[in-house]
C-alpha positions as YAML, in Angstrom:
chain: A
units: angstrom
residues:
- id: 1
  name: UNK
  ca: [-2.82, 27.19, 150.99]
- id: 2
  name: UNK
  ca: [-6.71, 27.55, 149.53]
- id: 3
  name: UNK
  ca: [-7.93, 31.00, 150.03]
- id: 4
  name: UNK
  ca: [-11.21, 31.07, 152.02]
- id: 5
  name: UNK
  ca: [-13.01, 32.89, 148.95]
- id: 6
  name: UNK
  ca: [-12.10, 29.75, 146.96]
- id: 7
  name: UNK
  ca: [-13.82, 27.19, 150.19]
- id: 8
  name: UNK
  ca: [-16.66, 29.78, 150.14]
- id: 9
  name: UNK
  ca: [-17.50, 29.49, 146.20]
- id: 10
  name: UNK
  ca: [-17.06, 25.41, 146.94]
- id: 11
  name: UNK
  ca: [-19.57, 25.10, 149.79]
- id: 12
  name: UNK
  ca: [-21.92, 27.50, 148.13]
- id: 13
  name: UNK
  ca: [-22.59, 25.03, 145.00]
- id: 14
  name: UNK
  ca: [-25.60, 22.91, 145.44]
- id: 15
  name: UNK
  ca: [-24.95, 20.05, 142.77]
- id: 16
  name: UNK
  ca: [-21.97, 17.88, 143.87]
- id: 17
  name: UNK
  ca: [-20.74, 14.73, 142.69]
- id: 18
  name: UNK
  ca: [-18.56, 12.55, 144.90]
- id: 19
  name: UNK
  ca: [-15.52, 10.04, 143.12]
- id: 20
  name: UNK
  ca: [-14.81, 7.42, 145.60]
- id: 21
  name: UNK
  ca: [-18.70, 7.17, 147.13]
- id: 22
  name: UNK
  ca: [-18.73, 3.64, 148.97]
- id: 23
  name: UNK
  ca: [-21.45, 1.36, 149.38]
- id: 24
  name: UNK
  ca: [-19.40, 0.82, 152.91]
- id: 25
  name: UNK
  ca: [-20.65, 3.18, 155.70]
- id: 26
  name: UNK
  ca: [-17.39, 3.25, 157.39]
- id: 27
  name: UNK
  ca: [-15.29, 4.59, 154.46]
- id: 28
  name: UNK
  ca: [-15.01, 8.14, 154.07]
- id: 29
  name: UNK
  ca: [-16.55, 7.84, 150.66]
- id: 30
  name: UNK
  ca: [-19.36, 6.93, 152.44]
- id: 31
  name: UNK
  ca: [-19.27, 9.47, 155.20]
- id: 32
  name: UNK
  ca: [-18.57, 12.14, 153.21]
- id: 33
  name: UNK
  ca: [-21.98, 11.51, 150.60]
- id: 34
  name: UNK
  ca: [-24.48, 11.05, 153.27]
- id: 35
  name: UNK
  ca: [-22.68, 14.23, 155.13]
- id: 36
  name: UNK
  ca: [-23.34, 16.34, 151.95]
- id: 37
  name: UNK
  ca: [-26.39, 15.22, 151.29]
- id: 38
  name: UNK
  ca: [-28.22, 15.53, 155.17]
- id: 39
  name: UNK
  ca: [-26.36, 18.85, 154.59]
- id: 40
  name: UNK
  ca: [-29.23, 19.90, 151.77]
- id: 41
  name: UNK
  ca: [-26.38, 19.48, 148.77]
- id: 42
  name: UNK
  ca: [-27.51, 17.37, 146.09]
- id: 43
  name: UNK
  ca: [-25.16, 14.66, 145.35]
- id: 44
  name: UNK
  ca: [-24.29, 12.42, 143.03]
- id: 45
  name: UNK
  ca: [-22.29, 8.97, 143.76]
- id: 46
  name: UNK
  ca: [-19.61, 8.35, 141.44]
- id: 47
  name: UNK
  ca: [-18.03, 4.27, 141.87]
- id: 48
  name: UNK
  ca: [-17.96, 2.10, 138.54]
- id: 49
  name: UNK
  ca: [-18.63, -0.71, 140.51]
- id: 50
  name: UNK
  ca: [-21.54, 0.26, 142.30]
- id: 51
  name: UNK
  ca: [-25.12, 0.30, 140.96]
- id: 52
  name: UNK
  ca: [-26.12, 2.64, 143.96]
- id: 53
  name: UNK
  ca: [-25.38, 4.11, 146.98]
- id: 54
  name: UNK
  ca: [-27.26, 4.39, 149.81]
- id: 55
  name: UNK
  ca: [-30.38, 4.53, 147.59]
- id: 56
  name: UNK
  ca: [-29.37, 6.83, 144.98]
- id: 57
  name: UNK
  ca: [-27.94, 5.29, 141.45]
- id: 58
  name: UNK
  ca: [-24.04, 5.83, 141.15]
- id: 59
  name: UNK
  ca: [-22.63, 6.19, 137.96]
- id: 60
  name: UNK
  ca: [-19.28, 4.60, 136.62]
- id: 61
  name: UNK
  ca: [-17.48, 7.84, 135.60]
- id: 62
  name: UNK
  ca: [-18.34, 12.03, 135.67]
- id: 63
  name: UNK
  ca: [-18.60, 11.63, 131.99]
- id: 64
  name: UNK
  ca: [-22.00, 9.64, 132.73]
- id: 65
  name: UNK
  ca: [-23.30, 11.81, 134.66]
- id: 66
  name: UNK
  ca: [-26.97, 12.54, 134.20]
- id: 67
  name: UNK
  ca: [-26.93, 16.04, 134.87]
- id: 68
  name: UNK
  ca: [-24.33, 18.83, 135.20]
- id: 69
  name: UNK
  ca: [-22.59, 19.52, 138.51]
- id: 70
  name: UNK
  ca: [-21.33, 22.55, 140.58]
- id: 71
  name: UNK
  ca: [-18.15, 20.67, 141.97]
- id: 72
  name: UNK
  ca: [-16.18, 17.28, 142.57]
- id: 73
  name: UNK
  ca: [-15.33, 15.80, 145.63]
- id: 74
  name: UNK
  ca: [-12.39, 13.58, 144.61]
- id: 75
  name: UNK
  ca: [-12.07, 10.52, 147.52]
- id: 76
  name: UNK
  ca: [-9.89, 8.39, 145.58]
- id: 77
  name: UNK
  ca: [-6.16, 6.88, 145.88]
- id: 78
  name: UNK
  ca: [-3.94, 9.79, 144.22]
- id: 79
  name: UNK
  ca: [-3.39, 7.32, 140.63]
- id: 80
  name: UNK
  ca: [-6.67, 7.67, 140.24]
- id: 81
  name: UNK
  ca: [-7.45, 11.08, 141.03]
- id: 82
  name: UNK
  ca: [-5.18, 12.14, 137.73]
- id: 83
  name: UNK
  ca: [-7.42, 9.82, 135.32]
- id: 84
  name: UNK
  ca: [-10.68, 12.01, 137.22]
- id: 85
  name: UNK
  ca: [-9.41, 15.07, 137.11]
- id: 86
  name: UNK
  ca: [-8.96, 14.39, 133.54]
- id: 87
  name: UNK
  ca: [-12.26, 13.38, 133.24]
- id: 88
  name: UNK
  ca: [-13.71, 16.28, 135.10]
- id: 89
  name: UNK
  ca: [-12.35, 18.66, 132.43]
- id: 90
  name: UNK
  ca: [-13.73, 16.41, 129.62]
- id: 91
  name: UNK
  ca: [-17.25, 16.90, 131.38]
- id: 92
  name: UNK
  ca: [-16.22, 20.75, 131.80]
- id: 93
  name: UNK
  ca: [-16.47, 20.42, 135.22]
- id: 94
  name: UNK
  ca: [-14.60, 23.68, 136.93]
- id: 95
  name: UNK
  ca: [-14.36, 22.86, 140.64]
- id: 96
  name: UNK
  ca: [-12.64, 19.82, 141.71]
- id: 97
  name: UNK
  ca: [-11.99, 19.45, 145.86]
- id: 98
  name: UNK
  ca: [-9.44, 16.94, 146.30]
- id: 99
  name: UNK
  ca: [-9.91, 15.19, 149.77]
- id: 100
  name: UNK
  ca: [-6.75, 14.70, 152.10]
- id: 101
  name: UNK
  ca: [-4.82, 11.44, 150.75]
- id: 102
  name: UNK
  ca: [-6.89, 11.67, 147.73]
- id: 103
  name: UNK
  ca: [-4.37, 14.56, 145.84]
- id: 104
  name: UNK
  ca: [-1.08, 14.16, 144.00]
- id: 105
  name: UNK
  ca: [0.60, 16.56, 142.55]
- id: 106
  name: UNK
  ca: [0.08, 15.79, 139.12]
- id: 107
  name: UNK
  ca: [-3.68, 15.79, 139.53]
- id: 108
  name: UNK
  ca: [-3.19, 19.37, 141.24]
- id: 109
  name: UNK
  ca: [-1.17, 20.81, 138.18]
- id: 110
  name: UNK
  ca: [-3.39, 19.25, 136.07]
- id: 111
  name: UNK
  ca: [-6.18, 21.08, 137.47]
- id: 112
  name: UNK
  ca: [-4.22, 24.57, 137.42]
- id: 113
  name: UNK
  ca: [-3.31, 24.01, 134.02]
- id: 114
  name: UNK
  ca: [-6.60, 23.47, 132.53]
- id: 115
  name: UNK
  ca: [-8.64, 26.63, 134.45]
- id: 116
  name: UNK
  ca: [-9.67, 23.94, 136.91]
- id: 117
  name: UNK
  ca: [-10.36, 26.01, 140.68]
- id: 118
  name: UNK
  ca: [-8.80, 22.85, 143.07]
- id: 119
  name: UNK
  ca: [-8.77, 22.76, 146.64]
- id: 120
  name: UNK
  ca: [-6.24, 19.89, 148.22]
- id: 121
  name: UNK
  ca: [-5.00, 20.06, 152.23]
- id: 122
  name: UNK
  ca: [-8.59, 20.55, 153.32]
- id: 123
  name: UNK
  ca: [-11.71, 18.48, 154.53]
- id: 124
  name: UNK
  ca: [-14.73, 18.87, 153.10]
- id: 125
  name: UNK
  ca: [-16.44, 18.00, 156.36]
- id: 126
  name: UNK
  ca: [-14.72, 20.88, 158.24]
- id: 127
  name: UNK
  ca: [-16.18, 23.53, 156.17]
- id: 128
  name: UNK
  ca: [-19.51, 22.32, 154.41]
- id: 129
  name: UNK
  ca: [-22.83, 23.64, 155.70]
- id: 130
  name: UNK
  ca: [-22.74, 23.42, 159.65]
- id: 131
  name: UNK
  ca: [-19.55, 20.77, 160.45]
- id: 132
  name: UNK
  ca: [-20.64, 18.58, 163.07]
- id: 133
  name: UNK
  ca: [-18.68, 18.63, 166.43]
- id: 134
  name: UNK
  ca: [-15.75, 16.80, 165.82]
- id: 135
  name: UNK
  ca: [-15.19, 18.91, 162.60]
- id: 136
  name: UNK
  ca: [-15.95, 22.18, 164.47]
- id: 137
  name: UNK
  ca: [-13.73, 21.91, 167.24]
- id: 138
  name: UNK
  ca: [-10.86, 20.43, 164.35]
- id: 139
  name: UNK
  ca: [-12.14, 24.07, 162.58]
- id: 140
  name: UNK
  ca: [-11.28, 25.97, 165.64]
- id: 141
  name: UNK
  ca: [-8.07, 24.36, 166.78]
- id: 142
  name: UNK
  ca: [-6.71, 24.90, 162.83]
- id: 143
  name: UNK
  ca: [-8.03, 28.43, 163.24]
- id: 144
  name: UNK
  ca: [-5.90, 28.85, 166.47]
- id: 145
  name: UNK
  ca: [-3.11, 27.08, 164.53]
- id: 146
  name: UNK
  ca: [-3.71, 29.38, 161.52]
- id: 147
  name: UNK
  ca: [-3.76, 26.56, 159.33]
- id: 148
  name: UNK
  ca: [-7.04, 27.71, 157.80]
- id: 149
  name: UNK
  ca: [-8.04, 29.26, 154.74]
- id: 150
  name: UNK
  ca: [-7.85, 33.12, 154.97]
...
């Protein structure tokens, strides 16, 4: 399980890029940029086939990005998650937040092995700046579960 320390340092960045940003407002790629963004984060799209994203330009790969970043949020299928958390240490990113059905175990002990801080098991949306409702009360009924961070 993620220590809360470690989802505390996360949320506390302000320069995100997101792997897996859609152009299609129902994917989570999707959700999960705008989400960060209205949030006050400033985030960059990450899709190689995608010009731009809601507005802002998207870049093919974290090696192209224009600026440095804080932290990743990985919202890819797990084959491809290894090849960007692979990337991410080429671009000496250090924080890399896997998204549920995004992580794979290899891209996990990639991470550890290379000083990379990874969170996996957890939604960004539950724990980023104010959750909305939904994420709140899915906040509170892990807490009552004790499925969350400590």
């Amino acid at each position: 399980m993620t220590s809360k320390a470690v989802v505390d340092d996360f949320v506390a960045q302000r320069t995100w890029a997101v792997v897996g940003a859609s152009r299609d407002q129902k994917k989570f790629g999707n959700m999960a940029f705008r989400e960060l963004r209205r949030k006050g984060y400033r985030v960059i799209p990450i899709n190689r086939n995608a010009k731009e994203i809601e507005g802002d330009p998207s870049y093919p790969n974290l090696e192209a990005l224009p600026e440095p970043v804080d932290a990743v949020l990985v919202v890819t299928p797990p084959a491809e998650t290894e090849r960007v958390v692979q990337d991410a240490a080429k671009a000496g990113i250090r924080r890399v937040w896997l998204q549920p059905g995004a992580e794979s175990d290899a891209a996990i002990r990639f991470c550890e092995a290379n000083g990379i801080t990874v969170v996996h098991g957890e939604c960004i949306m539950m724990f980023a700046r104010i959750p909305g409702f939904g994420h709140r009360a899915h906040r509170w009924a892990w807490g009552l579960l004790g499925k969350l961070p400590k």
